[in-house]
C-alpha positions, 0 to 999 in steps of 0.5 A: 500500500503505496510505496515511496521510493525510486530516487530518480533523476527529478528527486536528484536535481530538486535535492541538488538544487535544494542543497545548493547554498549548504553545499557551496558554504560547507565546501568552501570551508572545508576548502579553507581548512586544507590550505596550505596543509599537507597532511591532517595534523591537529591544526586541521583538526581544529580548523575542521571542528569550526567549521563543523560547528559553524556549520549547524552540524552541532557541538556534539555530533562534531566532536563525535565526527573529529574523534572518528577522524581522529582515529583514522589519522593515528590507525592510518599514520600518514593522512593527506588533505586531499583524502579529508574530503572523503573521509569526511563524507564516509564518517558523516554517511556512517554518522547517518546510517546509524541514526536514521532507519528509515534515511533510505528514501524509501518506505511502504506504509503498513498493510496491517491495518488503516488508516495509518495515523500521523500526529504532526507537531511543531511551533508555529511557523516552521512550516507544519501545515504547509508540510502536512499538505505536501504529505497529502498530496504525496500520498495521494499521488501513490493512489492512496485516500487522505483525511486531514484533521484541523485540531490547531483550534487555538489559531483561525489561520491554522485552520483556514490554511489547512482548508485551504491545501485540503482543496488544492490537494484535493482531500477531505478536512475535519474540522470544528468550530474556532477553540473547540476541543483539539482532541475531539476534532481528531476523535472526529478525523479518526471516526470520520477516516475509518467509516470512509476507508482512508488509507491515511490521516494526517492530524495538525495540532497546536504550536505553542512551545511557550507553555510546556505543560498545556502543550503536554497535556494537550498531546497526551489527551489527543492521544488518549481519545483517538486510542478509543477509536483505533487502540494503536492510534497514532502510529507516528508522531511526526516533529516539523522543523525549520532547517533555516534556523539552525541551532534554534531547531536543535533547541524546539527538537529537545524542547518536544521530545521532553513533551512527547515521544517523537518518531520521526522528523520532517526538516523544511526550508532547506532550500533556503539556507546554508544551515543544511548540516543541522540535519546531520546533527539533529538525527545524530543527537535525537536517535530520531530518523528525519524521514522528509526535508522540504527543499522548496514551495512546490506540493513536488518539493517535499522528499523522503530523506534518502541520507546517501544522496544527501550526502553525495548532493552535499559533497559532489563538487560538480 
């Protein structure tokens, strides 16, 4: 039941493109850490952490990364600057493999029982509605029947937006009156998904990080009441970021993980900046696979991460 997969050569030019200004600034510095050097000594070494770090790539995932490097020059004895851009590749494309399950830019939804269900959480204006109506149109383009459910009460825009991509995609939304309960709109998705035999249902919720205890007790009922409708509801609880904010999205990511188990990432707006590392250091710290970044506006501009293609996007000096 619709699978997601076949990196072809559209998904390559869009991701290519998406990652251009990550790439330019990530090769330029790693060209800057080399110059004038002949072999990767300590000086390197530092010259490289920096850049790491000034990269979004994050503190802890780059000293991780030079530690590995590290190794290799003291296993290897004599390591050339012109064989660092490799080995920084391999180490950060095994850095990825390892937290990332789903990184391999393919994926089936499940078979053994529908609709799948989908909690989508994020503070406001990282792009999580717009994201939740690029999922819907990918789903439906696999053939697949989509229900949107409008549960962010707290804010009219958020609703009308959602309405909105609802009938651009061309979906059903479920939604109730401004304020109403969050949790009874997605028991009402839920109801209203199963007796139209939807295959998915994607359910927007409210962004307000600024009070941790309502948002937690929010999410825990939404999830309670939509277990009396489908007991293993919801099967993903998906966290949107703004990859243009770099070490502030590492911040929202720690900040909703202590409110909510997450169990997959969806980073946007990379297209837009150069802080396309911090995809590289929020899967590492999280243990969280990022399983869609956004690289533009267009409904066609959402992929499913694939980490290898990223990592040669990013690192292919064409």
């Amino acid at each position: 039941m619709g699978f997601f997969g076949l990196f072809n050569k559209e998904k390559k030019e869009t991701l290519d493109k998406g990652l251009e200004k990550t790439k330019q600034s990530f090769l330029d510095k790693v060209v800057r850490v080399v110059a004038a050097k002949d072999t990767v000594d300590d000086d390197v070494l530092d010259n490289l952490e920096e850049m790491l770090i000034t990269s979004d790539v994050g503190v802890d995932t780059t000293l991780k990364i030079i530690e590995r490097i590290q190794e290799r020059v003291a296993r290897d004895k004599y390591v050339s600057t012109s064989e660092l851009n490799n080995i920084l590749r391999e180490e950060i494309a095994t850095l990825l493999a390892e937290n990332n399950a789903q990184g391999d830019g393919s994926w089936t939804i499940p078979t053994d029982h529908k609709p799948y269900v989908i909690l989508v959480v994020g503070v406001n204006g990282v792009g999580k509605t717009t994201t939740i109506g690029k999922l819907a149109h990918l789903f439906k383009s696999e053939g697949l029947k989509v229900v949107l459910g409008a549960a962010d009460t707290f804010r009219a825009a958020a609703v009308e937006q959602l309405c909105i991509w609802g009938e651009r995609v061309g979906v059903t939304v479920v939604k109730q009156q401004m304020g109403a309960d969050p949790a009874s709109v997605a028991f009402d998705t839920l109801q209203s998904a199963k007796a139209s035999g939807a295959d998915v249902v994607l359910i927007d919720t409210a962004g307000r990080l600024h009070n941790k205890v309502n948002l937690m007790n929010e999410l825990k009922k939404i999830k309670e009441v939509m277990k009396k409708v489908m007991p293993e509801a919801p099967d993903e609880v998906m966290l949107v970021l703004d990859g243009s904010t770099g070490q502030n999205a590492f911040e929202q990511a720690k900040q909703f993980s202590a409110v909510t188990q997450i169990t997959s990432l969806a980073i946007t707006k990379i297209d837009g900046t150069a802080k396309g590392g911090v995809v590289i250091g929020i899967s590492d710290q999280l243990k969280v696979p990022v399983k869609y970044i956004g690289l533009g506006e267009g409904m066609e501009d959402l992929q499913l991460f694939n980490r290898q293609e990223f990592v040669n996007s990013l690192f292919d000096n064409k």
